[in-house]
N, C-alpha and C positions, 0 to 999 in steps of 0.2 A: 861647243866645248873647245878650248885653246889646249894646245899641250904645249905651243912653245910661241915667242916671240921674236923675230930679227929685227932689229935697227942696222939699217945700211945707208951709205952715203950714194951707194950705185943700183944703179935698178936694175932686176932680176927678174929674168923671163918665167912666168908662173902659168900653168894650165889654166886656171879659171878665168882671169883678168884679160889673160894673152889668146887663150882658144874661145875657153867655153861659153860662158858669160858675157857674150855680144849679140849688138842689134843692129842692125844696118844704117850704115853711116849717109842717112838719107833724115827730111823736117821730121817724117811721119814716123820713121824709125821701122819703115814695112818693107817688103814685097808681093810675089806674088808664088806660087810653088813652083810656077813654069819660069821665074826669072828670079834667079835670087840676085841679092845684090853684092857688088863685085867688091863694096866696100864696106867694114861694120866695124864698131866703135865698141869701147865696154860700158855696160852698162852704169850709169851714176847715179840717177835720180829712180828713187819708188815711187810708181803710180799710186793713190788711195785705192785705197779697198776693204773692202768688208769681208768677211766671211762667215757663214753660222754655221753655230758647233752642236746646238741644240734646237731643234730636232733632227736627226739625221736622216737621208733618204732614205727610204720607203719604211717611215716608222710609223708604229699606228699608233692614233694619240684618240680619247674617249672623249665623246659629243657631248658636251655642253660641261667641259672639264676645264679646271685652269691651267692655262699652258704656258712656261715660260720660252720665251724664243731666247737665247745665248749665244753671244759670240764676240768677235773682236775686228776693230779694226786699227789699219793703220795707213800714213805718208810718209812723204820725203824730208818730215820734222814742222814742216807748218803748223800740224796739230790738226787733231779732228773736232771739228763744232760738231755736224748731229749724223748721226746713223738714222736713216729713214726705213720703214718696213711696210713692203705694201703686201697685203693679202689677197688680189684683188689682177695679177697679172701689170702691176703698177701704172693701174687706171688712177689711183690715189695713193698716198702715203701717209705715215704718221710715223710722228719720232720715236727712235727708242729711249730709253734713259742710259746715260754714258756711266762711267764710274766717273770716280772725284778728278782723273784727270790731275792728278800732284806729281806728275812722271818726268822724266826727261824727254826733252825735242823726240826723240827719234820712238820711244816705248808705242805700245799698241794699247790702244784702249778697250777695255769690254764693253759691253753692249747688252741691253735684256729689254725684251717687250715682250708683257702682257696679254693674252687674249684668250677668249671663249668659243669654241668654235661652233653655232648653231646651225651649223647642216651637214648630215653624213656626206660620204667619198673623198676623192682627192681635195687637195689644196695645196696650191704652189706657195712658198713664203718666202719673200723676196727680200733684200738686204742692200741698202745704199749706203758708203757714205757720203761726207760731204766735209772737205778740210777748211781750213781758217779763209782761206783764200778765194774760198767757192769752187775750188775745183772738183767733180762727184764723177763715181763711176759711170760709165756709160753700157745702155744694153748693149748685149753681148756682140749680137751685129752690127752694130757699129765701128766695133775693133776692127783696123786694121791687121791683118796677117804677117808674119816672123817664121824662120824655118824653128825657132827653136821654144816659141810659145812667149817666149818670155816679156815680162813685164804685164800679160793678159791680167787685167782687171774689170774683167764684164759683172755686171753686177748678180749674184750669188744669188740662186733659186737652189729650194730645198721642197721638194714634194713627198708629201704623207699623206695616210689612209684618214678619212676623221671616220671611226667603228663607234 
């Protein structure tokens, strides 16, 4: 929500841009907790990412029921080619179906897949994307570390009951 706009010819010191909203002015954009970096940059580019909105954790969803999986993703304007969904601890994947994608550069795309689920207890359901350019989330461990989280794009696990 905008409540107001400035146009200025002079630039204006702002909390978010100026404090909050940095990452260390280092290739990885990392540290570590025991050494942060003595220099940080404001953030510009958004990593890809996915997120799922449906199911939520620790939802219970009924065995051998249709399940829709929901959610969105987005980049830094690239554009998202495919949201991948593995069931499986992402031993394998399969694509979701995107929306029509008629949006501007920057919008997020939705996202849904399909599935049946044939065996009671948990089930982790996992969510990738993947932008025009090939760039795709990576597992979570792989992330480099930030004092302030930001830009974190590890790729999105949602665990449920199947009852």
């Amino acid at each position: 929500m905008l409540s107001n706009i400035t146009v200025t010819n002079k630039y204006k010191k702002l909390f978010f841009m100026d404090v909050a909203y940095r990452v260390p002015d280092n290739e990885c954009e990392c540290e570590t907790p025991q050494k942060r970096a003595p220099k940080t940059k404001p953030i510009k580019k958004m990593n890809v990412k996915s997120i799922i909105g449906y199911p939520t954790r620790e939802d219970n969803i009924s065995h051998k029921s249709h399940v829709v999986i929901r959610g969105v993703a987005w980049d830094d304007g690239h554009g998202i080619k495919d949201v991948m969904i593995s069931l499986d601890d992402g031993k394998t994947w399969d694509k979701a179906l995107l929306d029509d994608g008629k949006l501007g550069r920057y919008a997020y795309r939705t996202f849904r897949y399909t599935f049946k689920p044939t065996t009671l207890g948990k089930i982790t359901i996992m969510s990738k994307a993947i932008n025009t350019i090939g760039e795709s989330q990576p597992f979570s461990e792989e992330i480099k570390w930030n004092h302030g989280g930001y830009k974190y794009n590890g790729i999105d696990k949602v665990t449920v009951e199947v009852v």
